[in-house]
N, C-alpha and C positions, 0 to 999 in steps of 0.2 A: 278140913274135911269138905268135901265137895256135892256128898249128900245127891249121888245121881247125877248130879250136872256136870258137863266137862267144860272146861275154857280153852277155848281154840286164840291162838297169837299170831295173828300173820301180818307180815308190812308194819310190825306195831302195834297193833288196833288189838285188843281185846273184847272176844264176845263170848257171850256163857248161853249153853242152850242145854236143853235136856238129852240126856244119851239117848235117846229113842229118836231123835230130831237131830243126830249126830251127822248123815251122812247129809241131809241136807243142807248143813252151815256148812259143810265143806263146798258143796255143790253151788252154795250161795258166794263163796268166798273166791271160790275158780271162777264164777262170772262174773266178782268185780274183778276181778284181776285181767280176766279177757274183754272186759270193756275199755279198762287202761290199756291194755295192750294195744287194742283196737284203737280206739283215741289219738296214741302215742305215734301210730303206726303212720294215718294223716299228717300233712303237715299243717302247719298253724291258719294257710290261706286256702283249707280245702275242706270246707266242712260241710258241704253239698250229700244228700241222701244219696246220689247215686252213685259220689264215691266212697259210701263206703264198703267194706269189704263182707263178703258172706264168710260166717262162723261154721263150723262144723267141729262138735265135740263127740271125740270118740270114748267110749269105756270098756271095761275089760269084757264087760257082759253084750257091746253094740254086735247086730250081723256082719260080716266083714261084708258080704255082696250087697248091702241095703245101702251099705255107710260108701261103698265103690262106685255104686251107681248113684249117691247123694253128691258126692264129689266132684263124678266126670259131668253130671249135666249143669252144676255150678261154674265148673270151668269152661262150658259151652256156652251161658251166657254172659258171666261178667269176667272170665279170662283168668281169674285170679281166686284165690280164696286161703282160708285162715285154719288149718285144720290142728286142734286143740286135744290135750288131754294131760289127767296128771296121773301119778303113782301109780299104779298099777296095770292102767291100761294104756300105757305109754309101749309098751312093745305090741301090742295089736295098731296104735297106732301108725307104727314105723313100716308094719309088715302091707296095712291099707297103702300108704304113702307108697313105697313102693310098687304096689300092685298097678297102684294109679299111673304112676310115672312109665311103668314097662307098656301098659295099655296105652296111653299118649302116642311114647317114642313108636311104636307097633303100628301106628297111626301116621306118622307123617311129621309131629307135635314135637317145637321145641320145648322144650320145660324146666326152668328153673327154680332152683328152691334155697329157700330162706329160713334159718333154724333160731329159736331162741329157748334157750332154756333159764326159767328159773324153779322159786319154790314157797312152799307154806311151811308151816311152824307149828307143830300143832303139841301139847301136852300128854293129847292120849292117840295111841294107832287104832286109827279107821279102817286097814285093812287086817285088823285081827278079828279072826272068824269068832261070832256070838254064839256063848255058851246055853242052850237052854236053861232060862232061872228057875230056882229054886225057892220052895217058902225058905226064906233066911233064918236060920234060928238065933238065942240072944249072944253065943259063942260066935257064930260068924260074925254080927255084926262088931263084937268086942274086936277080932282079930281085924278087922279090914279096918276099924277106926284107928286102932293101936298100928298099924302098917303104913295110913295117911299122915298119921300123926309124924311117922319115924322120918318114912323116905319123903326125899325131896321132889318133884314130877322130871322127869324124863323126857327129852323134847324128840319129837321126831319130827323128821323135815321129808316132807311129800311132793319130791320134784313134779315139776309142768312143763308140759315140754309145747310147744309151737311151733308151726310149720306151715309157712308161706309157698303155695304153688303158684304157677304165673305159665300161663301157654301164651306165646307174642302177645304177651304184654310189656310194657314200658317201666319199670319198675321207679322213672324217675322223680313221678308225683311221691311216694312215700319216706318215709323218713325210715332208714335202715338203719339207725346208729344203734349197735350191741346186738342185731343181726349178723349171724355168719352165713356164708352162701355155701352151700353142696357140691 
């Protein structure tokens, strides 16, 4: 019985946090993952502040024109950048990226792009919509103990999706391995 807490498994690691603290272990868990990435992305003789790469995480709830214009004046000054998101906001994602891209090309701007996807593990879905609780009475709680008891947990995997833009930039410095290009 897990008694309120859920345990999240990702890369291996297990962490237990309280279901009210749920979306932010995930939130914690997508930014190690995008610092590895980030890390990964360097290669081993480059680890200088100002190469590295600017982050932008989208979610399902971000502006699309806030998150379009955080993007193009990113690519105006360091050429490049790392646009992030998982499970759900992955197709507002794809639709910013493209926005970005059409406005570039519209422009003059070659632009290439870099995809990687992977994922989390997680026991309980974080994108299922919360039920207002109720005072429990001593029947609920007998059935929900006798149902943890029964079933075994249920894994759900919350894809992340990654996307490298680059206006003439050199993409030589970085290390693309399990990167596909667009």
């Amino acid at each position: 019985m897990y008694d309120r807490k859920q345990v999240w498994l990702s890369q291996g690691k297990l962490i237990k946090t309280n279901s009210s603290k749920m979306s932010e272990s995930v939130e914690d868990l997508f930014s190690s993952q995008l610092k590895q990435i980030q890390a990964s992305l360097l290669k081993q003789n480059s680890t200088k502040e100002e190469d590295s790469v600017p982050i932008i995480k989208i979610s399902k709830n971000d502006s699309m024109k806030r998150k379009i214009d955080q993007i193009t004046t990113n690519l105006q000054k360091k050429e490049i950048v790392i646009i992030a998101s998982y499970s759900n906001g992955i197709p507002k994602q794809i639709s910013i990226t493209e926005i970005v891209k059409q406005q570039l090309k519209d422009n003059g701007k070659i632009v290439k792009q870099f995809n990687k996807l992977s994922k989390f593990e997680s026991i309980s879905n974080p994108n299922e919509k919360k039920k207002p609780e109720k005072e429990p009475t001593e029947d609920d709680e007998a059935y929900k103990t006798c149902l943890e008891s029964i079933r075994s947990p249920h894994m759900f995997i919350l894809p992340t999706m990654y996307i490298l833009l680059t206006v003439g930039e050199s993409v030589d410095q970085f290390d693309l391995g399990g990167w596909t290009i667009q």
